[in-house]
N, C-alpha and C positions, 0 to 999 in steps of 0.2 A: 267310327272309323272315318277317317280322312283318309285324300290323297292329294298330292302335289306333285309337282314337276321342279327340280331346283334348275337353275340356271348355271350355280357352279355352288361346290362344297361338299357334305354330308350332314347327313342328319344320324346320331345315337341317340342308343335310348338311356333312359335312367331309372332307377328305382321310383318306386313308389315316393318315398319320404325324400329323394333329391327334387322331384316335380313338385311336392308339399313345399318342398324350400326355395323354389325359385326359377327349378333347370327347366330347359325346354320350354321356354315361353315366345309364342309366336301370334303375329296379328294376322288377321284375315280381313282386309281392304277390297271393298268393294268400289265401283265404280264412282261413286260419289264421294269419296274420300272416308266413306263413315267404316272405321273397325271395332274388329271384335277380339281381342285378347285369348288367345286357347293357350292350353297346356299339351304335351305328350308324354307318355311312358315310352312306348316306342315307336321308333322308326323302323321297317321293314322295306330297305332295298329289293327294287322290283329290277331294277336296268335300267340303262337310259336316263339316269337321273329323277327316277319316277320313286316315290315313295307312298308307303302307305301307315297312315299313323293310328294306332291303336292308346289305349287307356287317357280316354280324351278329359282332358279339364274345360268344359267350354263358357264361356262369357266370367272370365277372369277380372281383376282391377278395376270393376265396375263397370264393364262392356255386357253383359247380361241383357240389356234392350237390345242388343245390339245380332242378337241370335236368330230371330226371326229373317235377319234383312239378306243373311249370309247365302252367295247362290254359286254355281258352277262359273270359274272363271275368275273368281276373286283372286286375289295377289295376296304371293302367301310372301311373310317378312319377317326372317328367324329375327328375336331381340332379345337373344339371352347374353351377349355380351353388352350390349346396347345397358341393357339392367343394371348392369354392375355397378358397385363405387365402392373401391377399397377405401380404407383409412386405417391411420396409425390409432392405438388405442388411447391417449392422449387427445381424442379429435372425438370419441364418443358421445359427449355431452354439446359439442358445438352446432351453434345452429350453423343452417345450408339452407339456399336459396339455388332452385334450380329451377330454370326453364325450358320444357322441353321442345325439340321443334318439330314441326307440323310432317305429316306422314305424305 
């Protein structure tokens, strides 16, 4: 279980197998810039923009070192659109170079 505070937005939840496939992927930055990749099933609206996150995926994309370091007060940062990259099917085989930038 997690909880957060948004600033502005919402949080949904998803299935099981959309979490497996991508959805709901959010960092957890701690004060020295070092994250940790989670997942969620759901989101549970408390008020106040206050959430509580249940069916957790934790140390995700190779953040798994990174679980230990997580403490009250970290900066939560949805990146489920962040994730995306659509392409035409014609672009499947193409290589991509992408750089991502710093949190």
């Amino acid at each position: 279980m997690l909880e957060v505070v948004l600033e502005s937005g919402v949080l949904e939840g998803a299935t099981a197998l959309e979490v497996l496939n991508g959805e709901n992927t959010a960092a957890l930055v701690g004060p020295g810039g070092t994250a940790e990749v989670v997942q969620f099933r759901d989101g549970a609206d408390l008020g106040g923009g206050r959430y509580r996150m249940t069916g957790l995926l934790r140390g995700r994309r190779g953040t798994e070192d990174q679980i230990p370091a997580r403490d009250t007060g970290d900066l939560f940062v949805l990146l489920d659109d962040a994730l995306r990259f659509q392409a035409a099917t014609s672009e499947i085989t193409a290589t991509r170079h992408h750089r991502a930038p710093t949190i």
